[in-house]
Each structure stands twice: as structure tokens, then as C-alpha cells.
C-alpha positions as CSV (number, residue, x, y, z in Angstrom):
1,X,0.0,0.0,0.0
2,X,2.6,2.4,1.0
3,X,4.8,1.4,-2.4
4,X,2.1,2.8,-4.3
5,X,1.4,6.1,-2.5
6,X,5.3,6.6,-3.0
7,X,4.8,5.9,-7.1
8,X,1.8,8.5,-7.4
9,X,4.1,11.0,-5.4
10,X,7.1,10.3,-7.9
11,X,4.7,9.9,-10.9
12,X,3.2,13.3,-10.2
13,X,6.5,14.7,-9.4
14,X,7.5,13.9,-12.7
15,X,5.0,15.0,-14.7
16,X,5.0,18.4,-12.9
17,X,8.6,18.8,-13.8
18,X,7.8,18.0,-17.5
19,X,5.0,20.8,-17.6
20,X,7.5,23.4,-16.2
21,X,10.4,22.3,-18.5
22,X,7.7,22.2,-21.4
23,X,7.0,25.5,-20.7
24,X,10.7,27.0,-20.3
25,X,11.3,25.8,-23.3
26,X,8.2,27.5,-25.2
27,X,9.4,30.8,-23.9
28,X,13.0,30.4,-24.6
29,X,12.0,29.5,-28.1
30,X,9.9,32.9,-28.7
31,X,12.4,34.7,-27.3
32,X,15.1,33.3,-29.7
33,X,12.7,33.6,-32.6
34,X,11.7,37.4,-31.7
35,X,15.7,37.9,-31.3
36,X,15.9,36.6,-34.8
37,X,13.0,38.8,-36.1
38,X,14.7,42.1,-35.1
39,X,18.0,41.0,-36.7
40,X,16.1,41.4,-40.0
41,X,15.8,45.3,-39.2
42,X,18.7,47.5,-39.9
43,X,19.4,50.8,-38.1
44,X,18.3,53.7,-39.9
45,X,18.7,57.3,-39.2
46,X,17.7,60.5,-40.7
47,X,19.3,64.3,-40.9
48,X,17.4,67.1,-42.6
49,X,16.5,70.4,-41.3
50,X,13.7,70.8,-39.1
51,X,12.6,74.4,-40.8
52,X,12.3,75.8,-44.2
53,X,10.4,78.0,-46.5
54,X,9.3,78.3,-49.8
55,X,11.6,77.2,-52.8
56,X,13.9,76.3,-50.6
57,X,16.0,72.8,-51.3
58,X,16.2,69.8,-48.3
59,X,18.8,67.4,-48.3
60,X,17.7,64.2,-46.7
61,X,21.1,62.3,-45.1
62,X,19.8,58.8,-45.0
63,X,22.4,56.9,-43.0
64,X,22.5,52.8,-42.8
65,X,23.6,50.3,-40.6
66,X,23.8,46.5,-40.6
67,X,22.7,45.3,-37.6
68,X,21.4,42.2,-38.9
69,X,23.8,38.6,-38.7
70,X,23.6,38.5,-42.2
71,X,24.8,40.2,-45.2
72,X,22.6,43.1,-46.8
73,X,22.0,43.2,-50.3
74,X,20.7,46.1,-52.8
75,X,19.5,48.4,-50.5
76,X,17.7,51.5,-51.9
77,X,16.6,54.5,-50.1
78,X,13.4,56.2,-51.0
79,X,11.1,59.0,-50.7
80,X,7.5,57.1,-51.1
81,X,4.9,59.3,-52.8
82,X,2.0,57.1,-53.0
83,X,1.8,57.8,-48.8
84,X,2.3,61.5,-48.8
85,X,-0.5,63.2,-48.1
86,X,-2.6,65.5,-50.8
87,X,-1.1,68.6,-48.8
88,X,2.3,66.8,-48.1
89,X,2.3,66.3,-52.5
90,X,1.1,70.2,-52.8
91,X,3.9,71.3,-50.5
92,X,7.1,69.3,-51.8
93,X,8.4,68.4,-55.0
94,X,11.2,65.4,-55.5
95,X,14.4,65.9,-57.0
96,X,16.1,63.4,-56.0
97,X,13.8,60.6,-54.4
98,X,15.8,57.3,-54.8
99,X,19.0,56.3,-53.9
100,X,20.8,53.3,-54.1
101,X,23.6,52.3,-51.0
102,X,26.6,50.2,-52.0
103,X,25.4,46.5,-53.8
104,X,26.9,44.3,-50.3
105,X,26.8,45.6,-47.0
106,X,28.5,43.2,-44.7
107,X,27.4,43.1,-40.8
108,X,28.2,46.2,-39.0
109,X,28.8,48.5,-42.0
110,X,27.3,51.4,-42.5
111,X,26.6,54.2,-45.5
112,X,25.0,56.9,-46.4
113,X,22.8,58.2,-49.1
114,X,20.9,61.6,-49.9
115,X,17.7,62.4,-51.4
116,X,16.5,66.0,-52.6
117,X,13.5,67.8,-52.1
118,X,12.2,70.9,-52.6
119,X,9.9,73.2,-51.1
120,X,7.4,75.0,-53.7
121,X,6.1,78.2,-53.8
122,X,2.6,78.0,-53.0
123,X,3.6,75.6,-50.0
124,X,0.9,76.8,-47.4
125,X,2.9,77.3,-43.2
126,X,2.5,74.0,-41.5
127,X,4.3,70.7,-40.1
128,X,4.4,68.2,-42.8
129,X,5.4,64.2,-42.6
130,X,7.8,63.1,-45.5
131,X,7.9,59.6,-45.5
132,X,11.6,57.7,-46.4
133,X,11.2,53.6,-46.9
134,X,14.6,51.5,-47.0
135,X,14.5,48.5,-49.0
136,X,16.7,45.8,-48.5
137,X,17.8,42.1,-48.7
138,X,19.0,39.7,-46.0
139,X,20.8,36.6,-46.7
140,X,24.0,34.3,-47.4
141,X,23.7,34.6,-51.2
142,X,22.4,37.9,-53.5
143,X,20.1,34.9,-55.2
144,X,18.5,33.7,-51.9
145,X,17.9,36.7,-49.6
146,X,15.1,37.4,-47.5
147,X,13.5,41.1,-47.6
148,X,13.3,44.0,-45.7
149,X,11.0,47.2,-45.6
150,X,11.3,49.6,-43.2
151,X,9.7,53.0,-43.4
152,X,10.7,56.2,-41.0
153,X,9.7,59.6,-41.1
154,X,11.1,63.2,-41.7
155,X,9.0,65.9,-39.6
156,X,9.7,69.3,-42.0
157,X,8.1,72.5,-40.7
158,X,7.2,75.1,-43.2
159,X,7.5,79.0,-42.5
160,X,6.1,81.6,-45.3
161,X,5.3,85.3,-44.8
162,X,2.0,86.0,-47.4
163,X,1.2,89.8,-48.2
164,X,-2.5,90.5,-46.9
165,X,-4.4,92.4,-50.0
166,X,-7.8,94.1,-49.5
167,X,-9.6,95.2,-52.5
168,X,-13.1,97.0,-51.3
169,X,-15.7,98.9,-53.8
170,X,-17.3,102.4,-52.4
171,X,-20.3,100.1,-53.3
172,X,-21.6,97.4,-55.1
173,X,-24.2,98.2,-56.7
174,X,-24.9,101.7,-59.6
175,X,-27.8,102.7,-61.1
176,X,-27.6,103.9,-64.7
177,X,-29.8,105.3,-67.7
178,X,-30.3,103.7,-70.6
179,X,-29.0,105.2,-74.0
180,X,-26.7,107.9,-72.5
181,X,-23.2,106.5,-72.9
182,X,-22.0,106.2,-76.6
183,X,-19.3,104.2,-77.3
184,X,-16.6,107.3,-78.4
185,X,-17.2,108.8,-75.1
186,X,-14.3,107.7,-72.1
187,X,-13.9,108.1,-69.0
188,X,-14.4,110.6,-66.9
189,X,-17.6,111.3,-68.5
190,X,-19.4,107.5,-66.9
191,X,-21.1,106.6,-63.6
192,X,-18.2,104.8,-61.8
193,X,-17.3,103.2,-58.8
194,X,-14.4,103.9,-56.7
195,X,-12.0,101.5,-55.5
196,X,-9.1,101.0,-53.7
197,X,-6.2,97.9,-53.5
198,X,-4.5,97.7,-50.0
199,X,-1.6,96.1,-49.1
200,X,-2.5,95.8,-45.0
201,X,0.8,93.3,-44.1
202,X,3.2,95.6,-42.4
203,X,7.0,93.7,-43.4
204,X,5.8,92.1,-46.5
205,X,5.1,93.1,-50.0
206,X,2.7,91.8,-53.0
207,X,4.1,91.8,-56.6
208,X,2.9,92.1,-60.5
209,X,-0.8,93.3,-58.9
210,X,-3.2,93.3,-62.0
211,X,-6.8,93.9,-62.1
212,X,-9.4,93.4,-65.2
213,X,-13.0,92.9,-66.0
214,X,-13.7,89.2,-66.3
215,X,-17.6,89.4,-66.6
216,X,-19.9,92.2,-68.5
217,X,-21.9,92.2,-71.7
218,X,-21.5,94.1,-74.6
219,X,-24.5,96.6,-73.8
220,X,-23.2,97.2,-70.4
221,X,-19.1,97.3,-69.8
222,X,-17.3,97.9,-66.8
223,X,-13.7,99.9,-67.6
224,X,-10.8,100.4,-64.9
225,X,-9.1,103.5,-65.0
226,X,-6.5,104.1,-64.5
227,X,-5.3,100.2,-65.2
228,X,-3.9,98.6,-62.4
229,X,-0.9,96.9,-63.5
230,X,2.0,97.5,-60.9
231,X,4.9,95.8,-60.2
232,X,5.2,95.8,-56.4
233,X,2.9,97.1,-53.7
234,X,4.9,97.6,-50.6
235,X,3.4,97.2,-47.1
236,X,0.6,99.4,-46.5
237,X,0.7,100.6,-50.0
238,X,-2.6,101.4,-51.5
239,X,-3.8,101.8,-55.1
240,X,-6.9,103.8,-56.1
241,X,-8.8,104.1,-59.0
242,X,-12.8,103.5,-60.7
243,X,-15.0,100.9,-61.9
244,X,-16.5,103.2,-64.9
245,X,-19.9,101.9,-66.2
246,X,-20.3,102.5,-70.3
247,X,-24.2,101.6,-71.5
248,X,-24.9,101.4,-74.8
249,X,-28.4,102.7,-76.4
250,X,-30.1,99.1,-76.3
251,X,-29.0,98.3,-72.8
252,X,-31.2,96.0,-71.6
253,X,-33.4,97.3,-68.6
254,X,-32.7,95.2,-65.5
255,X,-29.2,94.3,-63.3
256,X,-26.5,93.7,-65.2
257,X,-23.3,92.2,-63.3
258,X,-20.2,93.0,-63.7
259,X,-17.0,91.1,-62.6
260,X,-13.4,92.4,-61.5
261,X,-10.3,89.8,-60.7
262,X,-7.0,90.4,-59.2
263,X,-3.8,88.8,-59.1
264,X,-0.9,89.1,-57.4
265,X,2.0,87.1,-56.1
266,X,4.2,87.2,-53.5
267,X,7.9,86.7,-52.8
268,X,8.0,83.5,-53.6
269,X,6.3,83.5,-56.6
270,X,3.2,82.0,-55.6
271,X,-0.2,83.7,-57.5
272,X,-3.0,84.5,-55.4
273,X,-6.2,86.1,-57.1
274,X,-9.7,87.6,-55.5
275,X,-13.0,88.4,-57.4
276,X,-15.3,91.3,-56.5
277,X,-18.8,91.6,-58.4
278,X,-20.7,95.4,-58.8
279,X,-24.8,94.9,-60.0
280,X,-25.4,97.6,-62.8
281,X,-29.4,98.0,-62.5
282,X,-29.8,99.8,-66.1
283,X,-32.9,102.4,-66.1
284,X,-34.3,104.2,-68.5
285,X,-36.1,107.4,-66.0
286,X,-33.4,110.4,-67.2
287,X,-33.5,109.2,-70.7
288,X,-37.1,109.5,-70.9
289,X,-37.0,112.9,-69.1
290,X,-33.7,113.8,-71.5
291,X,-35.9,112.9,-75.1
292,X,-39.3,114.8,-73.9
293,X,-37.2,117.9,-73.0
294,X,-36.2,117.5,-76.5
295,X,-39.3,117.2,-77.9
296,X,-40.5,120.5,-76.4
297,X,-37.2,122.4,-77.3
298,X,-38.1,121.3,-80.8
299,X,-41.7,122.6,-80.6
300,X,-40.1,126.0,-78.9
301,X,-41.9,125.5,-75.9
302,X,-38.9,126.5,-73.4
303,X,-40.8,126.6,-70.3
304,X,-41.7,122.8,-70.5
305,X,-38.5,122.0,-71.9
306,X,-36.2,124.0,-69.4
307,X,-38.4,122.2,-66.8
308,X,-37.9,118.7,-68.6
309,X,-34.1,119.2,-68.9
310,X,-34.3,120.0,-65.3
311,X,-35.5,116.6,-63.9
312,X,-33.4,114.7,-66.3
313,X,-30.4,116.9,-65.0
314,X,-30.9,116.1,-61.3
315,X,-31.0,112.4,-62.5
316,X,-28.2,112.2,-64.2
317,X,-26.2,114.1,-61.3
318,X,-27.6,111.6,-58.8
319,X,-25.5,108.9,-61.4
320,X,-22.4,110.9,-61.5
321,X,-22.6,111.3,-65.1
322,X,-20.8,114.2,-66.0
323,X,-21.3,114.3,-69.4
324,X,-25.1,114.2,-69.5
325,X,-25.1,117.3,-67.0
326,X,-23.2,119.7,-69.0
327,X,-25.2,118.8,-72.1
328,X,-28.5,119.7,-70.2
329,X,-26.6,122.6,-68.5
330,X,-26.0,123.6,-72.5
331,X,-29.7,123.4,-73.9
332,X,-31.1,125.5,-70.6
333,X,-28.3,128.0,-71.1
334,X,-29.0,128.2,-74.7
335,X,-33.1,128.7,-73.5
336,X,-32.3,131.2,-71.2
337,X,-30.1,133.1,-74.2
338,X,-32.6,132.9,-76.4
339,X,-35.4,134.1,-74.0
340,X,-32.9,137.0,-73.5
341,X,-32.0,137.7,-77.2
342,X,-35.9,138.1,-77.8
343,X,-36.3,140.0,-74.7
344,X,-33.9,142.4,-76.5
345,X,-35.7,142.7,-79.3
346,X,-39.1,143.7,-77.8
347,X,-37.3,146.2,-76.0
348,X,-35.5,147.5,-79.4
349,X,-38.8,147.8,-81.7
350,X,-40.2,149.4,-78.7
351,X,-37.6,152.1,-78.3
352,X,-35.8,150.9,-75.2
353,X,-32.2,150.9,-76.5
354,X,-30.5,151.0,-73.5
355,X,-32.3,148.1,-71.8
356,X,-31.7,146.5,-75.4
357,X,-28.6,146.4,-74.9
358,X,-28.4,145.1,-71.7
359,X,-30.6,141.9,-72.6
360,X,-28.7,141.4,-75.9
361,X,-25.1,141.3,-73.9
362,X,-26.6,139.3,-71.3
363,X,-27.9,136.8,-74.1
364,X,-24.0,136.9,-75.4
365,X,-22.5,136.1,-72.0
366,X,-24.9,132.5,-72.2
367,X,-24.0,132.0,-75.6
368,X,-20.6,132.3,-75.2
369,X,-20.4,130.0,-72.3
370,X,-21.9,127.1,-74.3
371,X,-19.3,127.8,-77.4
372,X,-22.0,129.3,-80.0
373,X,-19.8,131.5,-81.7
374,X,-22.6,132.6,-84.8
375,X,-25.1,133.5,-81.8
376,X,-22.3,135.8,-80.2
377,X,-22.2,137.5,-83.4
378,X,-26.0,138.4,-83.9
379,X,-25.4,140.0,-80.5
380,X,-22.8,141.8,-81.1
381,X,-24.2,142.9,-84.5
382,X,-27.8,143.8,-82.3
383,X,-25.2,146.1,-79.5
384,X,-23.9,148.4,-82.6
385,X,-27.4,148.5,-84.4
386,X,-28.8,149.3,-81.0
387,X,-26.3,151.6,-80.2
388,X,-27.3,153.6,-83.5
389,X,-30.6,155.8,-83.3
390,X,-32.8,154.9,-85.8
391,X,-34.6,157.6,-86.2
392,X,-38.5,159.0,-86.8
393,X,-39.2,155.2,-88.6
394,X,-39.9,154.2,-84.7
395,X,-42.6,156.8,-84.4
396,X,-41.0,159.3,-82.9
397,X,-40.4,157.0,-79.4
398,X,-37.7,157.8,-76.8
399,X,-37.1,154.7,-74.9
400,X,-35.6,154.7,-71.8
401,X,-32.0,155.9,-72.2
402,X,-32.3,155.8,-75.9
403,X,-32.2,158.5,-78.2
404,X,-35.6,160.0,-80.1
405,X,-34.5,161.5,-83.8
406,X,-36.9,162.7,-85.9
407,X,-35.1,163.0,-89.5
408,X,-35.4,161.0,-92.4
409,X,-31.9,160.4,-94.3
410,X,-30.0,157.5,-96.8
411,X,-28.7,156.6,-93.5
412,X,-32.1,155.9,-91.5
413,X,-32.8,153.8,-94.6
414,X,-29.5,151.8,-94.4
415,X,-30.3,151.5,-90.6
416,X,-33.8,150.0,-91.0
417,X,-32.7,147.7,-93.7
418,X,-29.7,146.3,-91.4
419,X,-32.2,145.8,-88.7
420,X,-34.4,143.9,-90.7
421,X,-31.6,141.0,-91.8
422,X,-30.9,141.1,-87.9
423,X,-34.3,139.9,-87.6
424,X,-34.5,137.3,-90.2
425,X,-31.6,135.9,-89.3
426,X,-32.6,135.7,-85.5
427,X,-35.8,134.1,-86.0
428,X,-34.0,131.6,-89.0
429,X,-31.6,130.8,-85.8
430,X,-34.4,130.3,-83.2
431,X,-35.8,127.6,-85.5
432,X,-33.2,125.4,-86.2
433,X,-32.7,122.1,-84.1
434,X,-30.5,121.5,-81.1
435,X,-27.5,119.4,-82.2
436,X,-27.7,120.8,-85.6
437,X,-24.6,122.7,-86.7
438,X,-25.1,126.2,-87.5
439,X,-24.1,128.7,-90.1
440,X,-21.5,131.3,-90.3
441,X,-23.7,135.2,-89.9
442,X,-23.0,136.7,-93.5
443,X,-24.6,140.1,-93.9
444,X,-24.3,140.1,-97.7
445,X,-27.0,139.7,-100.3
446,X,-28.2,137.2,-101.2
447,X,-29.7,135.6,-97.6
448,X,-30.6,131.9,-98.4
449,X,-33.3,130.7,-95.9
450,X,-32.9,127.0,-94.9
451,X,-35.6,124.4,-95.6
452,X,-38.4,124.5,-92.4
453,X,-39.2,120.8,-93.2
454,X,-39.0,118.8,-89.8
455,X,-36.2,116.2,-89.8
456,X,-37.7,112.7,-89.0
457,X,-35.3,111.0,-86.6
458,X,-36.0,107.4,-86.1
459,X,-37.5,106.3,-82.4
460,X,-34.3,104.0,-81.7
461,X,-31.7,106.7,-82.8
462,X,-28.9,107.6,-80.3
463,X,-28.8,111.2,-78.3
464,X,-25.4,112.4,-79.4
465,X,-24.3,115.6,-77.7
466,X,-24.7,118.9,-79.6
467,X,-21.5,119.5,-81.7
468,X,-20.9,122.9,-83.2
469,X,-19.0,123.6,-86.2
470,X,-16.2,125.8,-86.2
471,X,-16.4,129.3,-88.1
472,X,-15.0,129.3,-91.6
């Protein structure tokens, strides 16, 4: 009984000791096989520089080790693309990205290789991961060796200094008539928009700064003046200038946008661009106003048409169009003259040469401010024949100031007959047509009087502004 208690106790004995030797043996094992593992791995090391900026060249000193017990074969350093990131690809371009390390590297030898990169212009601040893979293989025999792959990574932090532009519009959105800007007229003369271009960085400036029109149509065109094209904006330079709005005469009514780009670059060479947009609602209120002024100028009814011209004048000044203002200003000036020249007249045939006068040299002064140099004439030719008695013809009448004469001669003859051309020839120049160009005074026989037929002008035909001819 006792024999066999003893051979359970040995039995179990043993088979403990088995399970712990098992086990030893297990974990020695893994440990030799994890050993052998890392020997597959040789020591790699990186040196690069930490910081650069744009267009700037890294060299990437991949160094090499074999720590493995076995001999290295073909082992190529390389900068692997396909794993950059999309920003990592934007910020770096390869020069060099593979390099190849002696054919045999024997245990504990070591070399070095370097690859090339370059940081590119429109490389955007930042910490970026370039990845460098070293390929190799491990055995007795170039024909029978067992590969490697190991991958490590370069940390590269980018610095740039960007100029900050600001382009702003006084506004963005113009209101302007319909029909009023012809194609031959420029700038200043058209509704604009001012803008200005500012360079707000304080160390860093923005180059080859241009600025156009990208969007418009061909009834409504946006025009910068003066161009901006300028080669460097320094910090907090600014650059000024207008948005001018040209209409043609079948703009269509409703907004119309127009579209402005600029570019830039900076130091590095890197473009940058921004857009702006201005609404141009086209109206047709002034032009309206502008063509029934006409209408009654034509039909000589001045007090409607100075009235008319009015309105439409206050319009187009609310536009900023310059051009359409001083027409206006011209056809009430030339009203106002011609209410004056006839005022003179009344007061002539009635005796009153010295008030005569006076409203015929006030009627001068207008037409002399708007340029009609035939008109200036009549009144100067009305002064002298005012300034000469006529005589007993008038009845006899001593008009305030002027002078009552009471003999007939050859020379109150001459007198009256100048005074009647005067009169034709006023009342021939009161008819014509604004914008028409008028004829040279010529007090010589014989007086041709110009056809009184209406000229038809077709409903869709451009206001042009009144253009005078120049005496002969």
C-alpha cells in the first residue's frame, strides 16, 4: 500500500517537472525567434533640417547600418509618394527621391545616401510628414535573400510670410440710364465706382498686382481706370482708382453684373487672385425725361422743356454722369439766351435801346459759355445796331436811355434795312434744331433761308451731344 502512494508522489513529481520544463522551453523559443526577427531590421537614421520656406532645397542624409547577422543586399533609399498626403504632394516636390547604397553591405557596416527635395512656392505654413522607406535584402547569397521594408519619417516645418491684400468697392451696386453713354465717349464722363487695392501686411510686400474685368456684356461694360498693373505694392501701399460703367443705347433694362479679378503674387512667386462683383441696374427714368425735354425744345416750348431738362439733370447728377449734365446745362443756357435775345428785341422795336442792350449782352455772355460763336455774333451785330438811333421810322419814341430822332436820311434807310436781316436771321436761328450745326452770320445779299421741313429721326436713334461747327 505504502509502495504505491510513493509511485503517485514520484509519478506526479515527474509530470510536474515536465510541464514546467515544457513551458521554459516555449518561452526560450519565442524569445530566440523574436531575437531573430529584429536582426532582419537595420538601423536607420535621418538628418534634414527641421525648418524651411518656400523654394527652398532639403537634403535628406539617410544613414545605414547593418545590424542584422547577415549580409545586406541592394539596399535603396526612397522617398515614397503614394503615402504623402494630398497637402504633403502640394507642399514638396522630388528631386532626387531614390538612392541606391553600395550592392553588399557586410554586418556592422554602414553608408550613407541623400535624397532631394524641394519646397514650392505656393507651399501653405504647417508641419508636414515626409515619409523615407529602405528597401533591402538579408541573406548568405544575393540569389537567396530574405527582404526587408522599413519606413521612418522626416518631420519638416514650413514658415512663409504671405502679403495680406484688400480690394473694397465704395459700393456694389450703380444705377444707370439707358441710352446715355456712346461708345466714343471715355472716362471721366461715366457713372463709376471707386476702389481702392491695400496692401495691409506691415513687413511684407505683394508683386505684379493686376486687375481686369472678367464678366460684363456688350451693352453694359465695366472699364478700370487708371489700369492697375503695378509691379510691387509695398506694405501698406494702396492703389486707387474707378470701376467706370459704359451703357450702350439698347441696354437692356434690369441688373447687369459686372466682374473684376485680381492677381498678385508674393515673394515667392506663388499667385494669389480675389474676385469682386458690382450689380449695374440699367434704367431708362433720365432718358425718358432727356428725349421729352427735347421734344418740347423742338416745338419752342422752353418753359416745358427747361423744366424737362431739369428733372433729367438732377437724375443724371444723382448717377455721377458728368457728361449728360453739362449737355443739359447747355440746352437751358441756350433757353435762357434765347429768352434773353428776344427779350432784347421787344425792347429794341419798342424804343428801349439801353435796356436792349443790356438783354442782348446778357444773351452773349450765355451763348458764349456754351461755345455758339454765330449767336455771339448776332449780339454783337444787335449792341452796334442798337447803339445807332434809328430815327422818326420808330414813331417818334424815346425809350428809356435811348435817343428819339426825328429825320429822315440815306442813313435811317440803311439803318432800318440792317435791322431787318438782324431779324430774319434771328428768328432763321431760333428755329433750327438743337444738335444741328449752325451757319456762319454773313450780312451780304443774297440771304438763303434753310428748308423748315422737320427732320424725322428714327425712335431707336442715339442722343449724341450737340456738336458745333467751327467758323470758316
Amino acid at each position: 500500500m505504502l509502495n504505491l502512494y510513493t509511485m503517485n508522489k514520484i509519478i506526479s513529481t515527474l509530470l510536474i517537472s515536465l510541464i514546467i520544463v515544457s513551458t521554459f522551453t516555449t518561452y526560450i523559443n519565442a524569445q530566440t525567434a523574436e531575437e531573430e526577427a529584429k536582426s532582419l531590421i537595420p538601423e536607420v537614421s535621418l538628418d534634414y533640417p527641421t525648418e524651411a520656406t518656400p523654394n527652398q532645397e532639403i537634403k535628406v542624409t539617410v544613414k545605414v547600418k547593418n545590424t542584422v547577422n547577415d549580409v545586406m543586399w541592394d539596399t535603396l533609399a526612397y522617398i515614397d509618394e503614394d503615402s504623402m498626403t494630398k497637402e504633403t504632394k502640394a507642399a514638396f516636390q522630388v528631386i532626387e527621391g531614390k538612392k541606391l547604397f553600395p550592392v553588399r553591405m557586410d554586418p556592422e557596416q554602414d553608408a550613407s545616401v541623400i535624397l532631394t527635395v524641394k519646397v514650392t512656392a505656393k507651399a501653405l505654413s504647417g508641419e508636414y510628414l515626409l515619409p523615407v522607406v529602405v528597401a533591402t535584402g538579408i541573406g548568405g547569397c544575393r540569389e537567396g535573400c530574405e527582404p526587408s521594408l522599413l519606413t521612418v519619417f522626416s518631420t519638416i516645418k514650413i514658415k512663409r510670410n504671405d502679403p495680406l491684400i484688400s480690394l473694397e468697392f465704395d459700393k456694389y451696386q450703380i444705377d444707370i440710364e439707358q441710352g446715355i453713354c456712346e461708345v466714343e465717349l471715355v472716362v471721366p464722363y461715366l457713372p463709376n465706382v471707386p476702389f481702392r487695392i491695400t496692401n495691409i501686411h506691415n513687413t511684407e510686400s505683394a508683386y505684379n498686382l493686376k486687375m481686369t474685368v472678367v464678366q460684363d456684356t456688350s451693352a453694359v461694360r465695366g472699364i478700370i481706370d487708371p489700369p492697375v498693373n503695378q509691379a510691387v505694392l509695398p506694405p501698406s501701399g494702396e492703389i486707387t482708382g474707378s470701376l467706370y460703367i459704359r451703357a450702350s443705347y439698347d441696354a437692356p433694362i434690369g441688373n447687369q453684373l459686372i466682374r473684376v479679378k485680381l492677381v498678385y503674387s508674393d515673394k515667392y512667386g506663388a499667385d494669389y487672385d480675389m474676385f469682386r462683383e458690382i450689380t449695374a441696374t440699367v434704367k431708362n427714368v433720365g432718358k425718358n425725361y432727356y428725349d421729352q425735354g427735347k421734344l418740347y425744345y423742338e416745338s419752342c416750348d422752353y418753359e416745358n422743356a427747361t423744366a424737362t431738362f431739369e428733372q433729367a439733370r438732377e437724375i443724371y447728377r444723382d448717377n455721377n454722369n458728368i457728361l449728360m449734365v453739362q449737355e443739359i446745362e447747355k440746352l437751358i443756357k441756350r433757353i435762357d439766351a434765347n429768352d434773353k435775345f428776344m427779350e432784347g428785341q421787344n425792347r429794341f422795336f419798342a424804343g428801349d435801346l439801353k435796356n436792349a442792350t443790356n438783354f442782348y449782352s446778357e444773351a452773349k455772355k450765355l451763348y458764349s459759355e456754351i461755345n455758339d460763336c454765330q449767336s455771339v455774333q448776332l449780339c454783337e451785330d444787335a449792341i452796334k445796331a442798337a447803339n445807332r438811333p434809328l430815327g422818326g421810322i420808330l414813331g417818334g419814341v424815346s425809350g428809356s436811355g435811348g435817343e428819339s430822332v426825328t429825320t429822315f436820311s440815306i442813313h435811317t434807310l440803311i439803318e432800318i434795312a440792317l435791322a431787318a436781316i438782324v431779324i430774319i436771321l434771328v428768328l432763321l436761328l431760333l428755329r433750327e434744331k438743337p444738335g444741328r450745326g449752325t451757319r456762319k452770320l454773313n450780312l451780304k445779299p443774297p440771304i438763303r433761308r434753310p428748308s423748315q421741313q422737320p427732320i424725322n429721326r428714327p425712335s431707336q436713334e442715339p442722343i449724341r451731344p450737340i456738336k458745333k461747327e467751327m467758323p470758316r
